[in-house]
PQR file with spaces between the fields and no chain letter, atoms N, CA, C, O and H, PARSE charges and radii, in Angstrom:
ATOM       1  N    UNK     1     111.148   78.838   88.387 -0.4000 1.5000
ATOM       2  CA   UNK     1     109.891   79.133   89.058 -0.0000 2.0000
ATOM       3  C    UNK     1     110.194   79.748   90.421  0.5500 1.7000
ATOM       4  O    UNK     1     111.078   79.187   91.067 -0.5500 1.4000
ATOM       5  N    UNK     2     109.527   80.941   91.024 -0.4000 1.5000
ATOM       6  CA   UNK     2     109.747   81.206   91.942 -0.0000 2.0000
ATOM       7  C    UNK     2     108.782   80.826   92.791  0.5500 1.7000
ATOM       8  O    UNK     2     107.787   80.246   92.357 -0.5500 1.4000
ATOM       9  H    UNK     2     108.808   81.397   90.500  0.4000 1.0000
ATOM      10  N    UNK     3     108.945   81.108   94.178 -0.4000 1.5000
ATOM      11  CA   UNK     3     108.282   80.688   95.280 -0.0000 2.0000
ATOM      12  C    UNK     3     107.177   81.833   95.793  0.5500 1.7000
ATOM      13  O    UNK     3     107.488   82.995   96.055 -0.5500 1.4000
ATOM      14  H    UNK     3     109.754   81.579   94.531  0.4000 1.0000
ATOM      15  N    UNK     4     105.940   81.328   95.877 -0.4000 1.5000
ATOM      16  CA   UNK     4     104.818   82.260   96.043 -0.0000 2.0000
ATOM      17  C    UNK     4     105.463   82.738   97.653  0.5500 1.7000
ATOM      18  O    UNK     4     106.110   82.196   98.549 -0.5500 1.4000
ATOM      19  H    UNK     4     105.688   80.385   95.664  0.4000 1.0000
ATOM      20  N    UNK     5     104.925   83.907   97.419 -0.4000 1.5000
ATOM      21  CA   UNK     5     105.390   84.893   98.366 -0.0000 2.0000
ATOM      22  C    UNK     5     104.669   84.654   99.796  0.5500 1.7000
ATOM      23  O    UNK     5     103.624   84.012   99.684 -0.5500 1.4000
ATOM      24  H    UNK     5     104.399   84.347   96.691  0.4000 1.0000
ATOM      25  N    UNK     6     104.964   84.988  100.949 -0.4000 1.5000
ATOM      26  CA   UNK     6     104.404   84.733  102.670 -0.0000 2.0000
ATOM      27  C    UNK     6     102.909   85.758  102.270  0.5500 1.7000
ATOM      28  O    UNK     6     102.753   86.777  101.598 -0.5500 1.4000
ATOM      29  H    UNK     6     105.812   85.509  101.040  0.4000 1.0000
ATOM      30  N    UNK     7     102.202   85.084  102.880 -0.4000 1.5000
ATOM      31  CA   UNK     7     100.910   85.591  103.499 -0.0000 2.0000
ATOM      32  C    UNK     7     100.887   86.670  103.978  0.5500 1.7000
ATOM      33  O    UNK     7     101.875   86.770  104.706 -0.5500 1.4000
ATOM      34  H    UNK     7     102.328   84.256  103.426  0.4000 1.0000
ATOM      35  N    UNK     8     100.122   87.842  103.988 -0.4000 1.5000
ATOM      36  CA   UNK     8     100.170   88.691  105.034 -0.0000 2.0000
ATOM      37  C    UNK     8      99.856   88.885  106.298  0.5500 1.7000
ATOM      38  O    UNK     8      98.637   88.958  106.143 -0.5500 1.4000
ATOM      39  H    UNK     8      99.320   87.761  103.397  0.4000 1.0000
ATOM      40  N    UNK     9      99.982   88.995  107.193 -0.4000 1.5000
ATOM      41  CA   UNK     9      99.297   89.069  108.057 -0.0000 2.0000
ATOM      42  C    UNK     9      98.467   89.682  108.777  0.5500 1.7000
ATOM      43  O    UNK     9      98.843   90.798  109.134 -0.5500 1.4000
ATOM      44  H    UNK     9     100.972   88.935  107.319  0.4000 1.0000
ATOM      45  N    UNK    10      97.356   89.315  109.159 -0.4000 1.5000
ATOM      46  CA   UNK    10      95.840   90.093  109.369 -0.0000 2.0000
ATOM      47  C    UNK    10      96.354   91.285  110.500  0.5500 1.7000
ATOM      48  O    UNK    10      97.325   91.197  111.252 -0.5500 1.4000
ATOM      49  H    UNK    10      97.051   88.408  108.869  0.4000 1.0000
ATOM      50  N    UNK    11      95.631   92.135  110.406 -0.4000 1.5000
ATOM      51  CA   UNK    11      95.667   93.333  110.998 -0.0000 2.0000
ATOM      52  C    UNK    11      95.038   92.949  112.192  0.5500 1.7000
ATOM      53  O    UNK    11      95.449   93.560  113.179 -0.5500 1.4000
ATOM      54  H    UNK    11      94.842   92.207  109.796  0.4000 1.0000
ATOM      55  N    UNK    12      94.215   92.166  112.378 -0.4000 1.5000
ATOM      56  CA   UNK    12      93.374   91.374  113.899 -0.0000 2.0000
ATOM      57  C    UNK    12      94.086   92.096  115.010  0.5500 1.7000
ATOM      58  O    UNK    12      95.316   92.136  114.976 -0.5500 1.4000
ATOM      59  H    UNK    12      93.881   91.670  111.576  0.4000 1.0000
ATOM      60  N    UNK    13      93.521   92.588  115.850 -0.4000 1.5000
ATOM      61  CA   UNK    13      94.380   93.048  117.412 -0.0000 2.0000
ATOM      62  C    UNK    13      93.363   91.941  118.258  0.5500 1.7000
ATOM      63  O    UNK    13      93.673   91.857  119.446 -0.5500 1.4000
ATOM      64  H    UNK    13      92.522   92.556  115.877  0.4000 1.0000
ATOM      65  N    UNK    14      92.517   91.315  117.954 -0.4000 1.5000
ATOM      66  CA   UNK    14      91.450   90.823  119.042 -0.0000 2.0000
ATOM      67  C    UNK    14      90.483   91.661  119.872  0.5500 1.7000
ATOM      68  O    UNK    14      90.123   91.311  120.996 -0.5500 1.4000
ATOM      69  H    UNK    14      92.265   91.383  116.989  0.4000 1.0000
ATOM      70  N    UNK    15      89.993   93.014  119.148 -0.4000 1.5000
ATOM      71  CA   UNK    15      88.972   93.567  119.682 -0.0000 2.0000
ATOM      72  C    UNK    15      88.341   93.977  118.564  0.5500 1.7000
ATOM      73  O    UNK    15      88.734   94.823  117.761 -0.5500 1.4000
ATOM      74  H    UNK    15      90.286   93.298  118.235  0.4000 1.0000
ATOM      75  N    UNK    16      87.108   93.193  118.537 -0.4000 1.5000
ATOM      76  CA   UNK    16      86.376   93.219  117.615 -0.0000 2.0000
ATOM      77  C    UNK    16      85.154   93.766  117.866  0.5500 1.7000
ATOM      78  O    UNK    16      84.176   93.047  118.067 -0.5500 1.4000
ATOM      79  H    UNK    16      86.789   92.506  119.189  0.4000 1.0000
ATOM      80  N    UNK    17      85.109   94.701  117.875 -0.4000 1.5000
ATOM      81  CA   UNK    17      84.033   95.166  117.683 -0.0000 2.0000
ATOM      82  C    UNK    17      83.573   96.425  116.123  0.5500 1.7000
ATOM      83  O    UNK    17      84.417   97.197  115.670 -0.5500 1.4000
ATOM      84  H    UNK    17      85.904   95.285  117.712  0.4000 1.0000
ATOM      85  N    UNK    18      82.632   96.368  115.763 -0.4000 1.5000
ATOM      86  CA   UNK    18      82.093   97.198  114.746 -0.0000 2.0000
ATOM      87  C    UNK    18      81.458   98.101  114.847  0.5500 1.7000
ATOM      88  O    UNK    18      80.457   97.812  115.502 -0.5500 1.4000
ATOM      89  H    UNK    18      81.946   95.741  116.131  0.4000 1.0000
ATOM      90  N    UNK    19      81.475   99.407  114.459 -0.4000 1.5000
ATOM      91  CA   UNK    19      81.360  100.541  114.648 -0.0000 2.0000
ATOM      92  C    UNK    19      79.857  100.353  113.713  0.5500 1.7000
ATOM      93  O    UNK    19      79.715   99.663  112.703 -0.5500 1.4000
ATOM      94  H    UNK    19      82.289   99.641  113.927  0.4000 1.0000
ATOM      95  N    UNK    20      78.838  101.189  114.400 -0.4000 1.5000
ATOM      96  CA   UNK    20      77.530  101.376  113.546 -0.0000 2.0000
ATOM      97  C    UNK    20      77.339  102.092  112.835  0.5500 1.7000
ATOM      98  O    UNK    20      76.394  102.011  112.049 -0.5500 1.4000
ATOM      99  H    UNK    20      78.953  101.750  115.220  0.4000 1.0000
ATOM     100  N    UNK    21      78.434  103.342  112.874 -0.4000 1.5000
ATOM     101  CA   UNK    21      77.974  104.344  111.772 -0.0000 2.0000
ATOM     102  C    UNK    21      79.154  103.641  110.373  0.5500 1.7000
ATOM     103  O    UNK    21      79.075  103.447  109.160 -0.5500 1.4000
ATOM     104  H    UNK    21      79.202  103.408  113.512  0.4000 1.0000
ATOM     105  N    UNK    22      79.976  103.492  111.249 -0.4000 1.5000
ATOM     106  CA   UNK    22      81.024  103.200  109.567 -0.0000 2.0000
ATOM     107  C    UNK    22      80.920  101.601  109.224  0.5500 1.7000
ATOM     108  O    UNK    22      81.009  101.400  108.012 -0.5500 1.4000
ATOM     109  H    UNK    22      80.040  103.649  112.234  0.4000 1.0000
ATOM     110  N    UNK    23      80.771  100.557  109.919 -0.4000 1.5000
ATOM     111  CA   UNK    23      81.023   99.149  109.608 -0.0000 2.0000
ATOM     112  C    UNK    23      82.090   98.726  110.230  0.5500 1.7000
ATOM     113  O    UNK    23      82.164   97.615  110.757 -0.5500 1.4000
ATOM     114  H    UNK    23      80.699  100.720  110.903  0.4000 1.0000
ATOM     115  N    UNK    24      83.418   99.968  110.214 -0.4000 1.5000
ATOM     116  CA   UNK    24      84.703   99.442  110.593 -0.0000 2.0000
ATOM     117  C    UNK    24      85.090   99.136  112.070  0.5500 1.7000
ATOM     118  O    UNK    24      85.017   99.952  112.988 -0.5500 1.4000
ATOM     119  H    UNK    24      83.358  100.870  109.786  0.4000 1.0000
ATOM     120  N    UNK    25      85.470   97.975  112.161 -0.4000 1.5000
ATOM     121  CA   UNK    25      85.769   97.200  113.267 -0.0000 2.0000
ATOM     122  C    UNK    25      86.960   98.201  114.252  0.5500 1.7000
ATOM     123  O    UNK    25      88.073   98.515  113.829 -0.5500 1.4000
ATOM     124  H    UNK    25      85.530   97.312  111.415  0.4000 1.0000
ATOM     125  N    UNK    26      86.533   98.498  115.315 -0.4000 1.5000
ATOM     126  CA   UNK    26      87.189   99.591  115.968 -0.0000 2.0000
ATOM     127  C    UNK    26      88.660   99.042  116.314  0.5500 1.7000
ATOM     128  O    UNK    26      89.561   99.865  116.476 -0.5500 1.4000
ATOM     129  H    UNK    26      85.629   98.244  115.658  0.4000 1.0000
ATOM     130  N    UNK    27      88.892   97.819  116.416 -0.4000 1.5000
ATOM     131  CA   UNK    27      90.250   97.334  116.429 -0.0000 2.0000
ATOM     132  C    UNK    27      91.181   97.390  115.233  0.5500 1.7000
ATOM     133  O    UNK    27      92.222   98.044  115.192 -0.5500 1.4000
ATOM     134  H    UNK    27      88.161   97.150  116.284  0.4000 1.0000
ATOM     135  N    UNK    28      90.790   96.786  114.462 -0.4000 1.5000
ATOM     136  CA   UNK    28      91.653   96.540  113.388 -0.0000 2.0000
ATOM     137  C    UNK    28      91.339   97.577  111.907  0.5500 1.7000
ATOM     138  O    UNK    28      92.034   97.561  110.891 -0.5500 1.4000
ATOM     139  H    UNK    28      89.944   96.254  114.495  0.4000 1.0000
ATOM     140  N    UNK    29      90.186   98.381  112.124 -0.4000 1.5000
ATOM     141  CA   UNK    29      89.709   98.886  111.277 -0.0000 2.0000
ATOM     142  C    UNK    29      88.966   98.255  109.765  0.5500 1.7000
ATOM     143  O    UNK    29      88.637   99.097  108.930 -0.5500 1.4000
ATOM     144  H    UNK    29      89.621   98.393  112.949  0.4000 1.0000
ATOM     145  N    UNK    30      88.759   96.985  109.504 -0.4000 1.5000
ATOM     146  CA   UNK    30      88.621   96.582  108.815 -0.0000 2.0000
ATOM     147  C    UNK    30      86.658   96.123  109.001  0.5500 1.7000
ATOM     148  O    UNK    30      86.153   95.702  110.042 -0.5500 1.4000
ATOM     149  H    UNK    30      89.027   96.301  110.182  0.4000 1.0000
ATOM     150  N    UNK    31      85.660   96.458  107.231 -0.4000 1.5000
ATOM     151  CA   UNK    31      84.425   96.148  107.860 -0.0000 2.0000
ATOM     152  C    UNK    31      84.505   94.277  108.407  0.5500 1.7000
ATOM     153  O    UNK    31      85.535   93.602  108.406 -0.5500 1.4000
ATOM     154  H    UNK    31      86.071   96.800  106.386  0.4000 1.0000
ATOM     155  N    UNK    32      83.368   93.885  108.749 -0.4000 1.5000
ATOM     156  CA   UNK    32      83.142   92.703  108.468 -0.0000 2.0000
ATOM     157  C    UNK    32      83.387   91.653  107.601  0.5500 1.7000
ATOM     158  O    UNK    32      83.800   90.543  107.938 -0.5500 1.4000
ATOM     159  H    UNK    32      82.531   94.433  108.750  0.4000 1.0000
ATOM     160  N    UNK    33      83.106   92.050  106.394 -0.4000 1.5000
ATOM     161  CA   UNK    33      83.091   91.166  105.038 -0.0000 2.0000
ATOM     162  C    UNK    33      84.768   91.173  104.885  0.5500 1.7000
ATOM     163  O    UNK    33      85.499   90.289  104.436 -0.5500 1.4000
ATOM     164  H    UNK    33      82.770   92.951  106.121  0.4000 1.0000
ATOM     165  N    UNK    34      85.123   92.564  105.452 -0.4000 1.5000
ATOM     166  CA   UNK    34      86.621   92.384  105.110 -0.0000 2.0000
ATOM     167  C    UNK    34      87.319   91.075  105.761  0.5500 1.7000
ATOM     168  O    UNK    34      87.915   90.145  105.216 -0.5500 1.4000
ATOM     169  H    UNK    34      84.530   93.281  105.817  0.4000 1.0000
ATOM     170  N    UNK    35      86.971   91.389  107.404 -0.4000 1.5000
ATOM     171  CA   UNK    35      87.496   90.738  108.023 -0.0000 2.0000
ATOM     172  C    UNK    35      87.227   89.218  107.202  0.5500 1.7000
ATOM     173  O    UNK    35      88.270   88.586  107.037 -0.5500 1.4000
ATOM     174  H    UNK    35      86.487   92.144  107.847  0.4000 1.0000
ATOM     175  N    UNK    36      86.198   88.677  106.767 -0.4000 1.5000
ATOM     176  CA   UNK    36      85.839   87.233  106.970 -0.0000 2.0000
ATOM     177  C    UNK    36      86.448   86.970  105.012  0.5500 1.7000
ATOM     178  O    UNK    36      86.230   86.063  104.208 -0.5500 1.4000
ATOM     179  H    UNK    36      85.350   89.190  106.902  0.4000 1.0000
ATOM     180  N    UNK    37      87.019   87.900  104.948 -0.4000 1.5000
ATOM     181  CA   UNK    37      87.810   87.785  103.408 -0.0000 2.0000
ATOM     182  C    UNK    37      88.749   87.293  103.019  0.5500 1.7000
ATOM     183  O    UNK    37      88.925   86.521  102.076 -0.5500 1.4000
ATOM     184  H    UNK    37      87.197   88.636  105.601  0.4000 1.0000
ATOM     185  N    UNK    38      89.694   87.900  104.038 -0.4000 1.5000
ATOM     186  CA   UNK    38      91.517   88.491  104.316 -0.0000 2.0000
ATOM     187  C    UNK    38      91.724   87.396  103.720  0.5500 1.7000
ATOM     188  O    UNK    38      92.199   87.546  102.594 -0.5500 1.4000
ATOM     189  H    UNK    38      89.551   88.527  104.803  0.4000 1.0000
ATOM     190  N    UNK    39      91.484   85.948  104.160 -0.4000 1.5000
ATOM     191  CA   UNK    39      92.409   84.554  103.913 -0.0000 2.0000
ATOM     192  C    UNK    39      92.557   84.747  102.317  0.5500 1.7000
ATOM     193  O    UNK    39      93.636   84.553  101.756 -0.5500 1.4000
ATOM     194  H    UNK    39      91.097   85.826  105.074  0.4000 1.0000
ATOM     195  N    UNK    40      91.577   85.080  101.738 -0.4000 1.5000
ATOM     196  CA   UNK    40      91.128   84.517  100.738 -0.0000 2.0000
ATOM     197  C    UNK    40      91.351   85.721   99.460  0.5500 1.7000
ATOM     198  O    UNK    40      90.957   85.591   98.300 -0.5500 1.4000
ATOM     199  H    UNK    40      90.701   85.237  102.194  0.4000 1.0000
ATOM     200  N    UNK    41      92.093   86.906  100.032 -0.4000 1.5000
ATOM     201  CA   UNK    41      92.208   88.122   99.005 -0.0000 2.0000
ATOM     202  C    UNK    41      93.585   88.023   98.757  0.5500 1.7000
ATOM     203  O    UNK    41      94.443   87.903   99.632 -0.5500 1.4000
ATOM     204  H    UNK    41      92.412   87.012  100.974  0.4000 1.0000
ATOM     205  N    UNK    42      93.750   88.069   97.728 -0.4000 1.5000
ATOM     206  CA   UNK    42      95.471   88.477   97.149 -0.0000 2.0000
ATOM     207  C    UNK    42      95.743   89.463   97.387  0.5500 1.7000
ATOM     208  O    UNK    42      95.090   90.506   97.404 -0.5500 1.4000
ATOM     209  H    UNK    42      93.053   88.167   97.017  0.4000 1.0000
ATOM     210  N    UNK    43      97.307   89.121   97.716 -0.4000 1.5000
ATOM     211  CA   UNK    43      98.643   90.094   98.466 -0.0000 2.0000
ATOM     212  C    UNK    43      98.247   91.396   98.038  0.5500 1.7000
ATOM     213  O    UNK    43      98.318   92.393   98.756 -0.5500 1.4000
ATOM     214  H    UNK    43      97.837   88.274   97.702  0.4000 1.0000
ATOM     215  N    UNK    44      97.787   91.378   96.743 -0.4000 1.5000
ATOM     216  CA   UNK    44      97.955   93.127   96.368 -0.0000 2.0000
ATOM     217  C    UNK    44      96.590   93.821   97.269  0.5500 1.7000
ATOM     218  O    UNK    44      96.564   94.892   97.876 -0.5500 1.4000
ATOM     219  H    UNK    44      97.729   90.568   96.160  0.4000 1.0000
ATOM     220  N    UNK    45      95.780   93.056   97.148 -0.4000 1.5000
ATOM     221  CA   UNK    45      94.235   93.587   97.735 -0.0000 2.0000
ATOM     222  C    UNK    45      93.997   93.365   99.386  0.5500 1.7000
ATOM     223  O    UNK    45      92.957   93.738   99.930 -0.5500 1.4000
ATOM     224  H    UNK    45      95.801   92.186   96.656  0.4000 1.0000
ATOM     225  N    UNK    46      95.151   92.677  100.149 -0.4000 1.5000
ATOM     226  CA   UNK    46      95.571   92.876  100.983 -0.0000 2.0000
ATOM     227  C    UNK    46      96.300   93.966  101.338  0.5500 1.7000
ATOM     228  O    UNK    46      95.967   94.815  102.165 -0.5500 1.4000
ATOM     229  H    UNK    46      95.996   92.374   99.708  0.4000 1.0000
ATOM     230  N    UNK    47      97.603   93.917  100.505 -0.4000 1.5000
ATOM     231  CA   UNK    47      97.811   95.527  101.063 -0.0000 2.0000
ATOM     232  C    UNK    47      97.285   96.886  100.304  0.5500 1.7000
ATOM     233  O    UNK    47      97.684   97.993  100.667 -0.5500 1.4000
ATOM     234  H    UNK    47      97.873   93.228   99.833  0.4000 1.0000
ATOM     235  N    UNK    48      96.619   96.761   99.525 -0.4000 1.5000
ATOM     236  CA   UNK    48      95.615   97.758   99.527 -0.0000 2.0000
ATOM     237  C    UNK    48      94.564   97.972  100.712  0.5500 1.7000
ATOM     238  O    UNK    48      94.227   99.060  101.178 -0.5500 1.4000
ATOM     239  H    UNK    48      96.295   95.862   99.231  0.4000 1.0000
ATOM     240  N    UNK    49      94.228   97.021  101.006 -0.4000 1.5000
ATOM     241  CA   UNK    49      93.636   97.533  102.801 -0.0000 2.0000
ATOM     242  C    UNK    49      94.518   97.995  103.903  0.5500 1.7000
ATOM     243  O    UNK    49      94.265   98.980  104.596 -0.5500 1.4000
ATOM     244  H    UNK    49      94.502   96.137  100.628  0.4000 1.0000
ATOM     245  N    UNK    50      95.489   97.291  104.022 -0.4000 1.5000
ATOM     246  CA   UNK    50      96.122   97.800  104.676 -0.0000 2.0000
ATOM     247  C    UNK    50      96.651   99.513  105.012  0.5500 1.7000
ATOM     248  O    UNK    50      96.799  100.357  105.896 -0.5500 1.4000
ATOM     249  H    UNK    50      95.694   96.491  103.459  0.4000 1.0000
ATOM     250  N    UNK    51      96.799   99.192  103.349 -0.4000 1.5000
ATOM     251  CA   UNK    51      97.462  101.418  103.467 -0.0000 2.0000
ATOM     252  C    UNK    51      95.962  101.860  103.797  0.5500 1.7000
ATOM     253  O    UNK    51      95.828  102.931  104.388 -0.5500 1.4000
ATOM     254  H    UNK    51      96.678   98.506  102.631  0.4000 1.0000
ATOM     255  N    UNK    52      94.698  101.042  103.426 -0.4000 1.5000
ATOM     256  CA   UNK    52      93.397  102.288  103.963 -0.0000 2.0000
ATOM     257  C    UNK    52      93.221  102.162  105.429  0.5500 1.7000
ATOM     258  O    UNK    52      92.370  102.925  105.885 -0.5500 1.4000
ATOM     259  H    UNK    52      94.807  100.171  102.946  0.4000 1.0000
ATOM     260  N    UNK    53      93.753  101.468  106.190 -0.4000 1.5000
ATOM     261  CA   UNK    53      93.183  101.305  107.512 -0.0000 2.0000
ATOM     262  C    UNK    53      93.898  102.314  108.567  0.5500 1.7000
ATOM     263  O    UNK    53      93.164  102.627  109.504 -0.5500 1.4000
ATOM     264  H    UNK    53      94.445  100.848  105.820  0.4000 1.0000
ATOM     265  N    UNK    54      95.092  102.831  108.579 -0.4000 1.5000
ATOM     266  CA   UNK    54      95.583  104.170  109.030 -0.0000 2.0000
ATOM     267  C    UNK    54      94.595  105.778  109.600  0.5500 1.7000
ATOM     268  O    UNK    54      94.320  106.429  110.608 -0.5500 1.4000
ATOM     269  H    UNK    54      95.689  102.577  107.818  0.4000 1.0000
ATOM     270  N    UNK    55      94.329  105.731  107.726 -0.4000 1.5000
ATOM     271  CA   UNK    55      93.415  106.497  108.107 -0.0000 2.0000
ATOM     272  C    UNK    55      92.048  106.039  108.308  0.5500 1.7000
ATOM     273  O    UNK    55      91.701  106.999  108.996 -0.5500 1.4000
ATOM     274  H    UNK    55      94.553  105.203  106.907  0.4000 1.0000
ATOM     275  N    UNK    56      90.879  105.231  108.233 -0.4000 1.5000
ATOM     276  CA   UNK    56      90.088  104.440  109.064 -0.0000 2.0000
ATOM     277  C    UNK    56      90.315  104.241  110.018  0.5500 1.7000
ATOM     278  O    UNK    56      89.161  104.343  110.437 -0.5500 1.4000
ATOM     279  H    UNK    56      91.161  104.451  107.674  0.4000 1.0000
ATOM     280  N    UNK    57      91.131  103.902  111.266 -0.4000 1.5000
ATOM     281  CA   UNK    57      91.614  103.842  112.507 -0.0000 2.0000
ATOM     282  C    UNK    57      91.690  105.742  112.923  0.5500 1.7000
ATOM     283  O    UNK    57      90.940  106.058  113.847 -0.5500 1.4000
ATOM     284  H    UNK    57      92.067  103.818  110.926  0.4000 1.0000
ATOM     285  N    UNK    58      92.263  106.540  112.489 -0.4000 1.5000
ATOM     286  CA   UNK    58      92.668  107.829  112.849 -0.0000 2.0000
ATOM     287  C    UNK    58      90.987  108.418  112.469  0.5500 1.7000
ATOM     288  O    UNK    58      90.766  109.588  112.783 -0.5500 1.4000
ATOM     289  H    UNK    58      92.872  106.283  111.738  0.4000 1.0000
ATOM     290  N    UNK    59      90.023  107.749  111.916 -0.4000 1.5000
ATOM     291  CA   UNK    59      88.761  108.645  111.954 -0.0000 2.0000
ATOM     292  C    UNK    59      88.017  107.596  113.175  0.5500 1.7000
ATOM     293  O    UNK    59      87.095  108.359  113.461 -0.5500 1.4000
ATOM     294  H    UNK    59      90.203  106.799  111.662  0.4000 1.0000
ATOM     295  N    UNK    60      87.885  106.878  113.708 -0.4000 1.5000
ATOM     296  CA   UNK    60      87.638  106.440  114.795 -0.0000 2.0000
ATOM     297  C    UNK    60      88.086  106.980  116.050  0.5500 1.7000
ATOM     298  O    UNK    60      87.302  107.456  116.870 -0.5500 1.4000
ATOM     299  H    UNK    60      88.634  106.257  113.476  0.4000 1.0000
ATOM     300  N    UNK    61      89.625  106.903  116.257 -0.4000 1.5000
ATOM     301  CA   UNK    61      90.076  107.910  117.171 -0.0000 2.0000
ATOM     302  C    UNK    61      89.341  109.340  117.607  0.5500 1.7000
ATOM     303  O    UNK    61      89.104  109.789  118.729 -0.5500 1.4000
ATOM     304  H    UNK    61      90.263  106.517  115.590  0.4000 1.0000
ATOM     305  N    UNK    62      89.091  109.845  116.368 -0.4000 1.5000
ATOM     306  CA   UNK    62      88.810  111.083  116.523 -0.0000 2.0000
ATOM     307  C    UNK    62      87.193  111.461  116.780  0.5500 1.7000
ATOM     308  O    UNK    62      86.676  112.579  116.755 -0.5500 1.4000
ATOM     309  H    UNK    62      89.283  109.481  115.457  0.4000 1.0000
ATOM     310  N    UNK    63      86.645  110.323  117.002 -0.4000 1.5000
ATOM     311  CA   UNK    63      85.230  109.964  117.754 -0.0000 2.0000
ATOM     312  C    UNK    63      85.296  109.535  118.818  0.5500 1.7000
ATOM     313  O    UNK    63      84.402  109.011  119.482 -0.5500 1.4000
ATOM     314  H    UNK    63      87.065  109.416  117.023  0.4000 1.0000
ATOM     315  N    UNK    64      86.385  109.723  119.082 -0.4000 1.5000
ATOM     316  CA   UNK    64      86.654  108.493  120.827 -0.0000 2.0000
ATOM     317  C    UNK    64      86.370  107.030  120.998  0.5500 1.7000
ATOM     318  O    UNK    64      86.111  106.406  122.027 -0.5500 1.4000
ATOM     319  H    UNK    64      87.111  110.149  118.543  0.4000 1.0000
ATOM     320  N    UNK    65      86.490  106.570  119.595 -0.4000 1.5000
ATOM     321  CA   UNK    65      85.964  105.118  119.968 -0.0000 2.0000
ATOM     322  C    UNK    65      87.318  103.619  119.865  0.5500 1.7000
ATOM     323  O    UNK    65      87.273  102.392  119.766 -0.5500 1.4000
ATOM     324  H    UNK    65      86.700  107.077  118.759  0.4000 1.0000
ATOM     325  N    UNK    66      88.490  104.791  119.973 -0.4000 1.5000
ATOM     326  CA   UNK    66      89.176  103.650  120.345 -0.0000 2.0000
ATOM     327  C    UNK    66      90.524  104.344  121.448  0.5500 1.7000
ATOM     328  O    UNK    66      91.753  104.413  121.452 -0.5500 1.4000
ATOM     329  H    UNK    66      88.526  105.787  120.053  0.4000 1.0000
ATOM     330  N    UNK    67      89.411  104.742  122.264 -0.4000 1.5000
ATOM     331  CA   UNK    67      90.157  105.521  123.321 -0.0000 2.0000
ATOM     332  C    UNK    67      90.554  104.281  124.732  0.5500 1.7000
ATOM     333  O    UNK    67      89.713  103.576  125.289 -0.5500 1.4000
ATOM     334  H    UNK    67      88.413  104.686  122.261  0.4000 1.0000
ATOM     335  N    UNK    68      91.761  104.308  124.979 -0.4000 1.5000
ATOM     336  CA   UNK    68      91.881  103.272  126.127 -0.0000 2.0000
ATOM     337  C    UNK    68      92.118  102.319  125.403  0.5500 1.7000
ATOM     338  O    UNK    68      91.851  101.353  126.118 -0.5500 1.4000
ATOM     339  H    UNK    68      92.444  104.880  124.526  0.4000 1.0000
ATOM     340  N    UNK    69      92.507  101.884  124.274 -0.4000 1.5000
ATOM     341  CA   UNK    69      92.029  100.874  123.507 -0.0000 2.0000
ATOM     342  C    UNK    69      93.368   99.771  123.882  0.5500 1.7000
ATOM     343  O    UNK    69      94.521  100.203  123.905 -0.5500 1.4000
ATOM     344  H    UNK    69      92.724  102.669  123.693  0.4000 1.0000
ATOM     345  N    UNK    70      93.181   98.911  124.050 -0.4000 1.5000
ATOM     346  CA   UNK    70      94.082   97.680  125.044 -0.0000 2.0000
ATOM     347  C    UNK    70      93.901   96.299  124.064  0.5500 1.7000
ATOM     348  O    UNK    70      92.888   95.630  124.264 -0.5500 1.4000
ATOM     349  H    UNK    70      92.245   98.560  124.032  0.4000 1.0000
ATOM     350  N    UNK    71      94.900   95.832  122.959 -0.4000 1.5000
ATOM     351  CA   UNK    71      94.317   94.539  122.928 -0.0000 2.0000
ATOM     352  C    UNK    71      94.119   93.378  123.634  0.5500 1.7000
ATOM     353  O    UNK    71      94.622   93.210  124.745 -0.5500 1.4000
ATOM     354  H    UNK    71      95.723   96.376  122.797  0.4000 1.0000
ATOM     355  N    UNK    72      93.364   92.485  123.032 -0.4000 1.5000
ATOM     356  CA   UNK    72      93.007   91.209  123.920 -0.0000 2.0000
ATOM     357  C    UNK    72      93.452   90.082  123.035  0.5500 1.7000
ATOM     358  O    UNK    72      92.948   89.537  122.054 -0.5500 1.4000
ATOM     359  H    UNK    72      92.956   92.622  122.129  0.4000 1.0000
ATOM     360  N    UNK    73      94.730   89.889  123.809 -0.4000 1.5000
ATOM     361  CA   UNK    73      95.417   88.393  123.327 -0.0000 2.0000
ATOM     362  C    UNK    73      95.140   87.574  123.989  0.5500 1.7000
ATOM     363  O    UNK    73      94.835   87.559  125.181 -0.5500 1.4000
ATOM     364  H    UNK    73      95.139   90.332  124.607  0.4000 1.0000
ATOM     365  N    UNK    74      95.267   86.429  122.882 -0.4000 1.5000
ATOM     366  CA   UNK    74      95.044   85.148  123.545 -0.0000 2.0000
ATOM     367  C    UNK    74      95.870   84.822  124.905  0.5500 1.7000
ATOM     368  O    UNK    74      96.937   85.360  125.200 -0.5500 1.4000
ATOM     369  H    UNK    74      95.514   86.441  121.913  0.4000 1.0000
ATOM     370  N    UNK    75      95.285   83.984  125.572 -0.4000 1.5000
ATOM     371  CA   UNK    75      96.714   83.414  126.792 -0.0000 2.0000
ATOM     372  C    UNK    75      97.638   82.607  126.076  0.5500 1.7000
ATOM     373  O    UNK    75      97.587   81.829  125.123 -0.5500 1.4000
ATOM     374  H    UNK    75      94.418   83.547  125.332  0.4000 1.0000
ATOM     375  N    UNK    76      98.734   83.173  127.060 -0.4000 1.5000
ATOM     376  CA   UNK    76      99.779   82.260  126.171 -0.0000 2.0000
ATOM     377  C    UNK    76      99.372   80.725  127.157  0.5500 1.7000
ATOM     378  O    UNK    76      99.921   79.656  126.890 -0.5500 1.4000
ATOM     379  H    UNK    76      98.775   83.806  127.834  0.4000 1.0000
């Protein structure tokens, strides 16, 4: 038996905000429903978002809406 594979890890930068024309969260690129999913989607349908969020992030850019864009981490 092998050992289920590591989690992925969320694309989260900590700026969350959502874009009104697309849904997609100008940080991480991901909509809403995505975001409140991730835990709960298998590895493959995880990184199937993943390869889409590149370009989702690069069509935001190119609206200026993640210009300056700085994440917000927690304090250590």
């Amino acid at each position: 038996m092998t050992a289920p594979s590591p989690r992925l890890q969320s694309p989260c930068i900590q700026v969350c905000v959502l874009d009104r024309l697309t849904g997609h969260c100008i940080g991480c690129g991901r909509t809403g429903e995505e975001i409140g999913a991730w835990s709960l989607l298998p590895e493959v349908a995880q990184r199937r978002l993943l390869a889409a969020l590149p370009a989702r992030l690069a069509a935001l850019e190119a609206r200026g809406l993640r210009a300056d864009l700085t994440p917000r981490l927690p304090p250590a």
